[in-house]
C-alpha positions, -999 to 999 in steps of 0.1 A, spaced: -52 -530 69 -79 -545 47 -95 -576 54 -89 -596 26 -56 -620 18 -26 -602 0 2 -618 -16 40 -603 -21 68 -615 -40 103 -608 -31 95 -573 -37 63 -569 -21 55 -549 14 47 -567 40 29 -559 77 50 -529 89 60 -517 52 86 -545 54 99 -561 22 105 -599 18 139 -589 20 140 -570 55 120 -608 70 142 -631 47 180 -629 75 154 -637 103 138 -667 86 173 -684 76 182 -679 112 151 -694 125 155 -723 102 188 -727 102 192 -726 66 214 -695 50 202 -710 15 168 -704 22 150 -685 -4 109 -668 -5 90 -667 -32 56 -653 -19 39 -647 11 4 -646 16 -8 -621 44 -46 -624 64 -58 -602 93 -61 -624 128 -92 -625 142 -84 -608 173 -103 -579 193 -76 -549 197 -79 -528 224 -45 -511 236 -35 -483 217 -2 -495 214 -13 -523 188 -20 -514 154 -23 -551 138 -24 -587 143 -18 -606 107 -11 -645 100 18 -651 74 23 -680 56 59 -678 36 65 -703 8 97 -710 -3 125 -733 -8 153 -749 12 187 -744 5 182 -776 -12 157 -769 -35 128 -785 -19 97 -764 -12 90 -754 25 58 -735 40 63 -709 70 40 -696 92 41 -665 111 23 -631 133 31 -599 126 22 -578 157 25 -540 141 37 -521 175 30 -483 178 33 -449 203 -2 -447 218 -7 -412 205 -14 -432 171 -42 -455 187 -61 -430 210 -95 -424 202 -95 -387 185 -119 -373 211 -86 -376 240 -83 -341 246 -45 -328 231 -32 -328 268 -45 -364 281 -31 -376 246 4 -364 253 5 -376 289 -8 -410 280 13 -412 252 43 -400 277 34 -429 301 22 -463 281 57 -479 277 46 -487 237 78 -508 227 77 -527 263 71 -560 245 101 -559 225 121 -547 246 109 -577 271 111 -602 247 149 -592 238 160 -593 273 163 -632 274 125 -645 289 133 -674 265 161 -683 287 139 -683 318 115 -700 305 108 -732 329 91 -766 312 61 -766 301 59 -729 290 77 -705 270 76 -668 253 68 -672 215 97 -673 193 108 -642 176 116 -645 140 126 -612 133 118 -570 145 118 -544 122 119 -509 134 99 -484 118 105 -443 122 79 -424 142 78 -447 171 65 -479 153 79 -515 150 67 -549 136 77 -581 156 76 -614 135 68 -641 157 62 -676 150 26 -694 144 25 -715 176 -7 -731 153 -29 -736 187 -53 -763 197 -92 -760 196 -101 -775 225 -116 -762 258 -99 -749 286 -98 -771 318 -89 -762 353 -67 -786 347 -51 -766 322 -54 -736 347 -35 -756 374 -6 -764 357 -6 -729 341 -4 -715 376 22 -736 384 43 -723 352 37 -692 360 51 -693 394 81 -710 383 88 -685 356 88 -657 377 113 -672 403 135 -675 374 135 -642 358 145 -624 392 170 -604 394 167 -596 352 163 -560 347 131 -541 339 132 -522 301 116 -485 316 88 -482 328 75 -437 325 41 -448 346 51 -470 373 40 -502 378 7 -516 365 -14 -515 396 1 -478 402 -9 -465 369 -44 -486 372 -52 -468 401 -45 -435 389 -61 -434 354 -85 -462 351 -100 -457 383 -89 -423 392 -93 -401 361 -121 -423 346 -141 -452 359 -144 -436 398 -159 -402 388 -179 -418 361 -197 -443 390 -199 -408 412 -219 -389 390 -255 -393 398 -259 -387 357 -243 -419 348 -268 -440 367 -296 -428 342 -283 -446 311 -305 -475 304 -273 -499 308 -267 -489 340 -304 -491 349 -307 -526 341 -314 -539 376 -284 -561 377 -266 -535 373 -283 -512 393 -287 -535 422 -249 -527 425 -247 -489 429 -244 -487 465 -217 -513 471 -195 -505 437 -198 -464 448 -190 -478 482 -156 -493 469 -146 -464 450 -137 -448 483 -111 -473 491 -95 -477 464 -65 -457 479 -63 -482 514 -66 -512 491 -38 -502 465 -18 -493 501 -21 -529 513 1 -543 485 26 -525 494 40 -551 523 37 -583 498 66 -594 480 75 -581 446 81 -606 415 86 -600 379 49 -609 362 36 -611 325 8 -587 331 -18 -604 312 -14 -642 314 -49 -651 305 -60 -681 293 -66 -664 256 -25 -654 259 -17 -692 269 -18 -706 238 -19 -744 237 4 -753 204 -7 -785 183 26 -794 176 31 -800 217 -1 -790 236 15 -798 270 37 -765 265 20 -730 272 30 -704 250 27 -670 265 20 -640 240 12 -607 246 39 -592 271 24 -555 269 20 -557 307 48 -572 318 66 -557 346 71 -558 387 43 -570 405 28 -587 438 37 -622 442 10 -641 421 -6 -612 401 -4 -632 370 -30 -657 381 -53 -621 383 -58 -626 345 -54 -664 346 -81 -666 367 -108 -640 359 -98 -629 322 -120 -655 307 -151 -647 327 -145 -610 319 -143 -615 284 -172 -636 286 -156 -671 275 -163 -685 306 -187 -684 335 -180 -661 364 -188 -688 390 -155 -709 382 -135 -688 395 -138 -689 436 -134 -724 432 -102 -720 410 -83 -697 433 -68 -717 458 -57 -751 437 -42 -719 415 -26 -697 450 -13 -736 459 2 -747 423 20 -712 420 31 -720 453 47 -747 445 59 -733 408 78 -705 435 91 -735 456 105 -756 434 126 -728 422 139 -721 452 116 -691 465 97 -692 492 62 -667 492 36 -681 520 1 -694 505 -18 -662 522 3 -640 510 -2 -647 471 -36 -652 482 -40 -618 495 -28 -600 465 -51 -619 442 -77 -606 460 -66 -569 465 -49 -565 428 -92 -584 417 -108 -559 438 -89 -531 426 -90 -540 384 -127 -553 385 -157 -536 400 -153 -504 388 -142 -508 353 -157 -536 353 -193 -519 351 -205 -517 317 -193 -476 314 -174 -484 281 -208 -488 266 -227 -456 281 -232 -444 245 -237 -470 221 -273 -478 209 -297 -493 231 -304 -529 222 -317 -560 238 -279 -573 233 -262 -543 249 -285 -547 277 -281 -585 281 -243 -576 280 -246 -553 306 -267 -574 331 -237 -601 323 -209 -575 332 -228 -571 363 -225 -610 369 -192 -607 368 -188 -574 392 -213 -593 417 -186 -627 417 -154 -601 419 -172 -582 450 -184 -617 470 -149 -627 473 -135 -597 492 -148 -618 526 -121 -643 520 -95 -612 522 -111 -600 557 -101 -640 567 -69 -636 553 -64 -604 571 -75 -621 605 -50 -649 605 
């Protein structure tokens, strides 16, 4: 996809190799008009930084046209361009790790999410974004058509991370009970477990080799060897104590990036991105609510232990008031093990063992370690949940 604006007509082709024609039945349903007619669209690229395989592109439509009417009326839209992981590996996968990932990553799992009524779940204050239209592609591709929620610029607050919790909590009460589209891998935290950490980042921080790279001699990050290395040997007993804690349907990946604030009615969370959704611990979404945006590096690592338990109490009360009862500690406890098990280790900055050595890649990588070193000071208030 190039990165400059394209226009279409009627006849043009569109994110997807969809024509104006395939989108046009799902924009008269979404507005409610059957006279509504296109006459172009203008395509751009979003800003957005695309790591799962399974997306191929993000774009921002804007639809002009005219009401049944006559009058002129603007649209705006995403295109998320879905696709099999085989497409969006990295050629260097060996042939037989491509066709087991490709095997296991559920690649149509937002779709198929989506269409299974989360909109009717959906408590106030926050809801799945609107889907305009879905056009199916052969070879294990698909393009959803969303609508622009158009989001605010401004900050996010912990209030704003209260109240998300909250949602969050209520939302998953709701959607018991719903049915799960299939899921080849497992559940997230399985899968994490077993290739992140065990096919990947553990022997990675094993080998003595990997400790001679300049980024992982930068003494932030050195200065963690010992206790990261340390961790990597209970990964299994730590991924085993989840097992007891009560099992509620999550989003996956409810950071704050994915809770998107719309101008039209900023008080109301929309939630994108449900690659990840599936069955999880009580209180796994605020995992991603409450670390993602220091791990991304849009916010600073030390917000977050004083976060966690006005978050654990809100979705608490989210559960509550929907009639579902989950004690504080145990939420609690499973933020902490699901953190200690998706952090430390890939968090360390082994993504970037191979890229060219510069004063920014090593800043980076004594900033990763920030991050590691917050993630790895909270496992005490596990050991005092444990105690109780």
């Amino acid at each position: 996809m190039t990165t400059s604006p394209r226009r279409a007509t009627t006849g043009g082709e569109l994110p997807g190799g969809a024509g104006v024609a395939d989108l046009l039945p799902g924009l008269r349903r979404w507005t409610a008009d059957p006279g509504l007619e296109v006459d172009a669209v203008t395509c751009r690229p979003l800003p957005h930084d695309i790591s799962a395989p399974t997306t191929r592109g993000l774009t921002r439509v804007r639809v002009e046209g005219r009401d049944g009417a006559g009058r002129p009326v603007v649209l705006r839209l995403v295109a998320k361009e879905l696709q099999s992981a085989r497409y969006g590996l990295p050629p260097q996968v060996p042939d037989d790790a491509r066709a087991h990932l490709d095997a296991t990553i559920p690649w149509r799992l937002e779709a198929d999410v989506l269409a299974a009524g989360v909109a009717e779940c959906a408590p106030p204050g926050l809801r799945p974004p609107t889907v305009v239209a879905v056009h199916e592609q052969p070879g294990d591709r698909l393009t959803l058509w969303f609508e622009d929620a158009d989001p605010v610029d401004a900050p996010w607050t912990a209030e704003d991370t209260v109240r998300a919790a909250e949602a969050l909590g209520r939302l998953a009460a709701r959607r018991r009970g719903h049915p799960w589209p299939p899921m080849p891998g497992g559940d997230f935290l399985t899968v994490y477990r077993d290739e992140q950490l065990g096919s990947w980042a553990v022997p990675w921080l094993l080998d003595d080799g990997t400790w001679t790279s300049p980024v992982m001699q930068v003494p932030e990050v050195a200065a963690l060897r010992a206790e990261v290395c340390a961790l990597t040997a209970r990964v299994t007993g730590l991924h085993a104590r989840l097992a007891p804690l009560p099992v509620l349907p999550s989003h996956g990946d409810a950071t704050p990036m994915n809770l998107l604030r719309p101008s039209a009615a900023p008080d109301t969370f929309v939630l994108v991105d449900w690659a990840m959704a599936g069955p999880a611990p009580a209180g796994f979404d605020l995992v991603p609510l409450l670390f993602g945006r220091a791990e991304c590096g849009g916010g600073p690592a030390d917000e977050v232990p004083g976060l966690l338990g006005p978050a654990v109490a809100a979705y608490v009360r989210g559960l509550a008031a929907e009639g579902v009862a989950v004690p504080a500690e145990e939420v609690e406890t499973g933020v902490l093990l699901a953190a200690l098990l998706r952090y430390p280790c890939t968090g360390m900055p082994l993504h970037v063992l191979f890229e060219p050595v510069t004063d920014e890649l090593l800043g980076y990588a004594a900033r990763r370690a920030g991050f590691v070193r917050m993630v790895l000071d909270l496992e005490p208030r596990l050991t005092a949940l444990s105690g109780r």
